[in-house]
Structures are given as structure tokens and as C-alpha cells.
C-alpha positions as CSV (number, residue, x, y, z in Angstrom):
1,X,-9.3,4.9,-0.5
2,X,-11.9,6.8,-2.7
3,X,-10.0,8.7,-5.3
4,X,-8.7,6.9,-7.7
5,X,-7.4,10.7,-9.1
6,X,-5.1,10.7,-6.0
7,X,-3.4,7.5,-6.3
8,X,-2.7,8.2,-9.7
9,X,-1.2,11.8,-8.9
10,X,0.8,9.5,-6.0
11,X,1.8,6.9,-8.0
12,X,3.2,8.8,-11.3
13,X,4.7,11.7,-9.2
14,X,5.6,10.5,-5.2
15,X,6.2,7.3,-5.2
16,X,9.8,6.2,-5.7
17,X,9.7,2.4,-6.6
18,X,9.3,1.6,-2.6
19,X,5.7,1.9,-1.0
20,X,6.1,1.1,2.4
21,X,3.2,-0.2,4.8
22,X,3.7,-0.8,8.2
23,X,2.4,-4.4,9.6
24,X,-0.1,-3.0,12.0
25,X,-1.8,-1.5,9.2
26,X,-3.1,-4.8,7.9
27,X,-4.3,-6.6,10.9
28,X,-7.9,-6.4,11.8
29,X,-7.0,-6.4,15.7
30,X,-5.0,-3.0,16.0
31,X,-6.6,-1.6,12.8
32,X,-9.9,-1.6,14.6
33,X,-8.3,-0.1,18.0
34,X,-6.6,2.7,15.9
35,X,-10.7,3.0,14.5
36,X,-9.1,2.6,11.2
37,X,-10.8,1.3,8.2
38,X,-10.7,-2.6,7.3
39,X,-8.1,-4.4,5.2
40,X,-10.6,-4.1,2.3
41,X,-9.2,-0.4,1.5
42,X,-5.7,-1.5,1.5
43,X,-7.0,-3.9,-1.3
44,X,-8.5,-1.4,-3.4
45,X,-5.8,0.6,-2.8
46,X,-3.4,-2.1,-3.8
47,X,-5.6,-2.5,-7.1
48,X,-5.1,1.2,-8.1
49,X,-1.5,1.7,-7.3
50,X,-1.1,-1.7,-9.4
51,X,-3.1,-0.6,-12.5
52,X,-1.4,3.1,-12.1
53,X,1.7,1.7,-11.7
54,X,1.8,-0.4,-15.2
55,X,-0.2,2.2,-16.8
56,X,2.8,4.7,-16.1
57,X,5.3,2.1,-16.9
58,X,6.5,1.8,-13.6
59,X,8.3,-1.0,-11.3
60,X,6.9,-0.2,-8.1
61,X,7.7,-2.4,-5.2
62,X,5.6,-2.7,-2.0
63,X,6.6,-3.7,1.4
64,X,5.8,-4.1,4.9
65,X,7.7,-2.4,7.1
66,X,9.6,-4.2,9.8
67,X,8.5,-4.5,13.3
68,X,10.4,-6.6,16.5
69,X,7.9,-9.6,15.8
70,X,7.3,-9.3,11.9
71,X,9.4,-9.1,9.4
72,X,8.6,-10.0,5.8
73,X,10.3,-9.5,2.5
74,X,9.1,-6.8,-0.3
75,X,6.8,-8.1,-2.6
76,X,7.1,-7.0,-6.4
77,X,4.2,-5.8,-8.5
């Protein structure tokens, strides 16, 4: 994630309290199979839609999206 400008635009404007991420898209294993980019850019990514999110006064929720083996509960930030 490189533009902080875009996160911004997605946080104040797309982005309706729920930002779902699906559970393959923060394991090393299939993330390097899909030859996607390391859980390091989710972090950063995290950061910004965080510091956006308070600086618009939102309460934005993340969460992983369910799969047969994973489930896990929506985190607040």
C-alpha cells in the first residue's frame, strides 16, 4: 500500500464502519502462492486506515472474513 492519498479517499468516503479481509490474505503460505505481497503491507495499511479513521472521526471496525477452518471475531479500532 503506497498511497496514503488513497486510503484516505477510502476511508472518509467507501468504507462503511466494516473493512473486511479474508484469512488467506494474512498468511505468508497462500499469500506467497497468490505472489501477493507480505503481511508487512497489510500493516501499513492497517496504520493508515487507523490514523484516517480517527482523523475523520470515525468507528471503523475490521474483520476477517470467515472461512470453513477460521473463524475469528471483528476486532475494533
Amino acid at each position: 500500500m503506497q498511497s496514503p492519498e488513497y486510503v484516505k479517499e477510502l476511508v472518509q468516503h467507501h468504507v462503511g464502519g466494516y473493512l473486511k479481509i479474508a484469512p488467506e490474505h494474512t498468511e505468508q503460505g497462500p499469500l506467497t502462492k497468490m505472489m501477493k505481497p507480505g503481511i508487512g503491507s497489510y500493516d501499513r495499511f492497517k496504520q493508515m486506515f487507523e490514523q484516517f479513521s480517527a482523523e475523520a472521526g470515525k468507528k471503523q471496525y475490521r474483520c476477517r472474513t470467515s472461512s470453513p477452518r477460521t473463524r475469528a471475531p471483528a476486532t475494533r479500532t
